[in-house]
C-alpha positions in Angstrom: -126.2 87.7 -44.5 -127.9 83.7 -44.4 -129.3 82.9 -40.8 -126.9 80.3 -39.7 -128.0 76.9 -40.0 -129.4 75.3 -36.8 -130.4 72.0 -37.8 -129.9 69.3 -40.4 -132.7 67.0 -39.2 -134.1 67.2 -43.0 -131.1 65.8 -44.3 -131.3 62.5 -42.4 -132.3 59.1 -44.1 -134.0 57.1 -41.1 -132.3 53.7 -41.2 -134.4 50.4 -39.7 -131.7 48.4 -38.1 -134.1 45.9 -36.4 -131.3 45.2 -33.3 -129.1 47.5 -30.9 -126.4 49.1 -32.6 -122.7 48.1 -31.6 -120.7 50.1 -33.9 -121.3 52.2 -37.3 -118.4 52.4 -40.4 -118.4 53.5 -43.6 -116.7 50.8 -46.2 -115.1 53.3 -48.9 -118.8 55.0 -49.2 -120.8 52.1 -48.1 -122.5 52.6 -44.7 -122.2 49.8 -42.0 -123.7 48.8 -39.3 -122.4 46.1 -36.8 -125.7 44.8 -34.6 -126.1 42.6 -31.5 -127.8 40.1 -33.2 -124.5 39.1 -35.3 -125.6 40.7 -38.3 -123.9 43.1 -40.5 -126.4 46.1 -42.3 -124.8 47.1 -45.5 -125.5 50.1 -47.7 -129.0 52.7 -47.3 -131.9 52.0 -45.8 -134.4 51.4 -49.0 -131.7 48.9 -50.4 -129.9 47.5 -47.2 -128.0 44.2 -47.1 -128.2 42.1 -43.7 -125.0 40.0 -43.7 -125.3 37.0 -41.0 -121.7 37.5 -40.1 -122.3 35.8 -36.0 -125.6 33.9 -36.5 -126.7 32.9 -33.3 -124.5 35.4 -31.8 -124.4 38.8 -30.4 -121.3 41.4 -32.1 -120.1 42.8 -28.8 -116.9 44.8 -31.0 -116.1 46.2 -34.6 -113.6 48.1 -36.1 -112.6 49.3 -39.2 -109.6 47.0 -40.9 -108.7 48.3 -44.2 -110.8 48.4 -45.9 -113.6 45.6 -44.5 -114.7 45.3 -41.3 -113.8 43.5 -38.7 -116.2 42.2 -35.8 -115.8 39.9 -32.8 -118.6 38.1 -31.0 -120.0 36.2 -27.8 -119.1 33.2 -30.0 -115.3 33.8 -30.3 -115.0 34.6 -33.7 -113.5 37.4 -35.5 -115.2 38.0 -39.2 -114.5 40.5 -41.8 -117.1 41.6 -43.7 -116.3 43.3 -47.4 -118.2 45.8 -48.9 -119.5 43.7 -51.2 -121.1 41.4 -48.4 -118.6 38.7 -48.3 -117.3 37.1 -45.0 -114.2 35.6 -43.7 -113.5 34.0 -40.5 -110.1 35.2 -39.1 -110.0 33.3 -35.7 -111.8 31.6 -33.3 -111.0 31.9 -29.8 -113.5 29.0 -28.9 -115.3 29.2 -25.4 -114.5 32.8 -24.9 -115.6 36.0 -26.0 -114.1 38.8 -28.2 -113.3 41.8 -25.8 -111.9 44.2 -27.9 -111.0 44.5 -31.2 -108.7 47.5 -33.0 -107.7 47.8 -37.0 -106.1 50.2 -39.1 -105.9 51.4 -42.3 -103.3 48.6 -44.0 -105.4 46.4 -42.9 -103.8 44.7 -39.7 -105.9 44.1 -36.8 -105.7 42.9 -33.2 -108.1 41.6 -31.0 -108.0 39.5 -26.9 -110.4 37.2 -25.7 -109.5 36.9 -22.0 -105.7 37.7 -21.4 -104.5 36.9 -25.1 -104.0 39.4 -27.3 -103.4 38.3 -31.3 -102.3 40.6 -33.7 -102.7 39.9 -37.2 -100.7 42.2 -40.4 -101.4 43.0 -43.5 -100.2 39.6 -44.9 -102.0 37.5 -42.2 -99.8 36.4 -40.1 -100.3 36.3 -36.6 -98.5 37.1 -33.4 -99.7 36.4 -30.0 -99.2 38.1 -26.6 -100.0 37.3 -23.0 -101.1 40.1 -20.9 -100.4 40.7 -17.6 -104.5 40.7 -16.8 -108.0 40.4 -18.5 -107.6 42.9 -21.5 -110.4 45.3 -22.1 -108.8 47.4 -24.7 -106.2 47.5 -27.8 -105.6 50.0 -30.5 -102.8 50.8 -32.9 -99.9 53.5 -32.5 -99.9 56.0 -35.5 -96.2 54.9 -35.8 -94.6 52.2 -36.4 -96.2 48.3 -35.7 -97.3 48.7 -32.3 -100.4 47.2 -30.2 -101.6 49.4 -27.2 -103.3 47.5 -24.6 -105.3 48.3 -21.5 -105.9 45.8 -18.7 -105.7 46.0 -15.0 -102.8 48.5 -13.3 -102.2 49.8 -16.6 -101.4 49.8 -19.6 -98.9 48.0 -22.6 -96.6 48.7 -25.7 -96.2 45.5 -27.4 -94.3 45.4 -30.9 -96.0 42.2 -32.2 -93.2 41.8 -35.1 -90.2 42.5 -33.1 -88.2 41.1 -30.0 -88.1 44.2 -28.2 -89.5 43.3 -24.3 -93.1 45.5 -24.3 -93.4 48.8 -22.4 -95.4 48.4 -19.6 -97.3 51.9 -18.0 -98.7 51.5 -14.5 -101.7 53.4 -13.0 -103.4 51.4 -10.1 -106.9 50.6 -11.1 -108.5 49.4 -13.8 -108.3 50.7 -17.2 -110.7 50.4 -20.0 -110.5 51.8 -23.6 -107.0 53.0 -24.7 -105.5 55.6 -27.8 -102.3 57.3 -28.5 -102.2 60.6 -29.8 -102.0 61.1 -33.7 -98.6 62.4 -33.1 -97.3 59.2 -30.8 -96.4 61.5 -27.8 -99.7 60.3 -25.6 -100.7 57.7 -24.3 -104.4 57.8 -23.3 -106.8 55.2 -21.1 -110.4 55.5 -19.8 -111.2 54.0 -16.6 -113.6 52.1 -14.3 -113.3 55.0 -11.7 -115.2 57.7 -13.6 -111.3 59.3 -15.1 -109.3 59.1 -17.8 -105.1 58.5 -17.1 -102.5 59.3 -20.0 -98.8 59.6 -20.0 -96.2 61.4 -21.9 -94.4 58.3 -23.9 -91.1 60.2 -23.6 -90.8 60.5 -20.5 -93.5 58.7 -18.7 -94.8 61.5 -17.2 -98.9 61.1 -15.6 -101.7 62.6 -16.5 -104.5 62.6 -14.7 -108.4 63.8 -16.2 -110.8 62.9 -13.3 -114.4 64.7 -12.4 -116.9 62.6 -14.7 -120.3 61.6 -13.4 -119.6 58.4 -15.6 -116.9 56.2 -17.5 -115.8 58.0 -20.9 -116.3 54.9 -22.7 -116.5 56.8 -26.3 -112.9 58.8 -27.1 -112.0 60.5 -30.4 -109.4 62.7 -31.5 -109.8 65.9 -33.5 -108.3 65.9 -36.7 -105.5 68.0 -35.5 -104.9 65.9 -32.4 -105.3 69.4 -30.5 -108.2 68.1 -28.8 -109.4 64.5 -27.2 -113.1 64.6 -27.1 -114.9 62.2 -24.4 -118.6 61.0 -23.4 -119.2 60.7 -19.5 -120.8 64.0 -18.8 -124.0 66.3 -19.8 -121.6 67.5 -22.0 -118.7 66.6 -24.5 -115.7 66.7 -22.6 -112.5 68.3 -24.9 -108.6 67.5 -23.3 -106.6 70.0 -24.8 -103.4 67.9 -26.1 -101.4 70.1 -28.6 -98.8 71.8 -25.7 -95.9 69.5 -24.6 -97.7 69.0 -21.5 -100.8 68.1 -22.7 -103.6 68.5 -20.2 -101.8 68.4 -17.1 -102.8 72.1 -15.4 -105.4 72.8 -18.1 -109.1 73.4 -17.9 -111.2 70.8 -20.2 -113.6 72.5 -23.0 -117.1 71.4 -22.9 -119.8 71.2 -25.7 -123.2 70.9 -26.2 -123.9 71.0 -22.6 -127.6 69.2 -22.2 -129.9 67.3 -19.7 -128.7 64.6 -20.5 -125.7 62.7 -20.4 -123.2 62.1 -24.2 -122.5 58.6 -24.7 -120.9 58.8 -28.5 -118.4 61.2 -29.7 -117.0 61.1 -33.0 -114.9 63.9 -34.5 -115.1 65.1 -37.9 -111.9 64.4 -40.3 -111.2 67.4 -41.3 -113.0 69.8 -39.9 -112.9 71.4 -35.9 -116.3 69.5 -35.4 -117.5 67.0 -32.6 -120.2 64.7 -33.6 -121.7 63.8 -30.2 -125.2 61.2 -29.2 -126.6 61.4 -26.2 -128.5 58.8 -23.7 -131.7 60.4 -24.6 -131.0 59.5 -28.4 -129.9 63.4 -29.5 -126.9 64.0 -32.1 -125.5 67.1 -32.5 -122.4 68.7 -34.8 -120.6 70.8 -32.5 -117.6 73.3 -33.4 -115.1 73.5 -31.4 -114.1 77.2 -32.3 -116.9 78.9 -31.1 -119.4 76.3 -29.6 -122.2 76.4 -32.2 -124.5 73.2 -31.9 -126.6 72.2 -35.5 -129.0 69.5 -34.2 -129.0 66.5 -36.7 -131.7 64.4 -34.7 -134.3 65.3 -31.8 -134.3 63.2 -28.6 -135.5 59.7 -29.4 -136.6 56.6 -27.7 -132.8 54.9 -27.1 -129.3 55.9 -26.2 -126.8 56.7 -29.2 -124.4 54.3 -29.2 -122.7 54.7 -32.4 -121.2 57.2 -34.7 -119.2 57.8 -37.4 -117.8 59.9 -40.2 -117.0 58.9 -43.9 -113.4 59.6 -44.9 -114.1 63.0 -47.1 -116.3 63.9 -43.7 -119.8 64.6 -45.9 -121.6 61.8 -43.9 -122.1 61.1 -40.6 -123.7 57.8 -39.7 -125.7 57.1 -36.3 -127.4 54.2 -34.0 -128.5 53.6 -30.9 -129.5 51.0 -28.5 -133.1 50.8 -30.0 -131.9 49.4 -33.1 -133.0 53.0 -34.8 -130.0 54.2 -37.3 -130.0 57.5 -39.4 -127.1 58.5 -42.0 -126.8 62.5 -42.6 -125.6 64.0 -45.2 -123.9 67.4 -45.1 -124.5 70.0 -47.5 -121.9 70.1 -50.4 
């Protein structure tokens, strides 16, 4: 029988992105990189395109919309960027920043500057909601046309393209990032107080996923939605989610325990696999079956603060805060 394979470190191509790293994507097969000097980095390192999508301008958010993406800036624009380099302003929210920013895969986006909240649909037109506080983060509902939104006490359910009042979920504090469940029966938020809060959407019922020695500002789901995978600890944190109950009375999983603390987690599409960078610059794969770590890079000089998978899940795309990138791929 083979040894089992430990590391992949041979596999990586080193990628030079030249500025800290605010979020990784692949376009079809066309790795991207969003960086906080308002550029875009298209395509492999020996043959990279730099795409001025902010110039004079830091990318503070990106997210895959369709199939482009889309990235807001300290200049309060929102760009796509295409796959084949071109750009296209979508809004500019001017004198404020771009705080969040979520898309899916028809292409519809949202994104808040402040307390307003725009969301745009696949045939561009564009609804706009006023949120109760500063909003610090939006994504889509697997179901239906539905905006999530985190801000201060809580969270929101806003139907942009209906005129059904939005469902409003209060937790005292202040809430962070925010996801649903690939199944729609979660509601999840990360917080400033080192904890995560969800509820059941059918009956409102709280959930509450404290003990973190920092915010779990990175959340992914595995592709099963059995699992929600979280940064915020020497360790990826895994929220067991496929009972009715979800995590309420349930021990987390942890993987790829370290010295040092995971600020990215990324979960394969396909596969039981956590994808996980750490603030000493270490990636690992991580299975969630059994525990076994493959190292795909070493410590480095900067924090990880990007991952992501290609759709098919044979590449994996990394960066940190060092503006160092690398894009592994897995054996076939």
């Amino acid at each position: 029988m083979a040894d089992p394979i430990t590391s992949l470190t041979e596999r990586v191509t080193p990628i030079e992105a030249g500025a800290p790293v605010t979020a990784a994507a692949f376009l079809g097969a066309m790795p991207a990189l969003a960086l906080g000097d308002g550029s875009i980095l298209l395509g492999p390192a020996d043959s990279g395109t730099r795409i001025p999508a902010h110039p004079d301008a830091a990318i503070l958010v990106a997210a895959l919309a369709g199939k482009d993406l889309a990235s807001g800036g300290d200049d309060g624009r929102v760009v796509l960027t295409c796959a084949d380099g071109t750009t296209r302003e979508i809004a500019h929210e001017k004198g404020k920043w771009i705080d969040a920013l979520a898309g899916r895969d028809d292409g519809a986006l949202a994104w808040s500057a402040g307390k307003t909240v725009r969301a745009r649909d696949p045939k561009g037109e564009i609804k706009t909601f006023s949120a109760p506080s500063t909003v610090r983060g939006l994504s889509f509902l697997p179901k239906g046309y539905r905006v999530a939104i985190a801000h201060y006490n809580g969270a929101t359910l806003w139907f942009p393209n209906t005129a059904a009042a939005p469902e409003t979920f209060a937790w005292k504090g202040s809430h962070l990032d925010v996801t649903a469940s690939p199944d729609g029966r979660f509601l999840v938020t990360s917080m400033q107080e080192n904890a995560l809060h969800g509820w059941r959407l059918a009956d409102r019922k709280d959930m509450r996923m404290s003990g973190y020695p920092a915010k779990a500002r990175s959340i992914s789901w595995t592709f099963d939605g059995h699992w929600l995978a979280t940064s915020g600890a020497e360790a990826a944190i895994l929220w067991p989610f496929k009972d009715k109950d979800g995590p309420m009375q349930k021990t987390p999983l942890e993987l790829g325990g370290r010295r040092a603390r995971v600020t990215c987690v990324a979960c394969h599409p396909k596969a039981p696999v956590v994808a996980q960078g750490y603030d000493d610059g270490c990636v690992l794969l991580c299975r969630v079956t059994d525990g076994a770590e493959i190292l795909v890079r070493p410590s480095a000089e900067a924090a990880v603060t990007a991952l992501a998978w290609d759709e098919p899940g044979q590449s994996l795309l990394f960066g940190d805060h060092a503006g160092q990138a690398g894009l592994l791929a897995l054996p076939a």
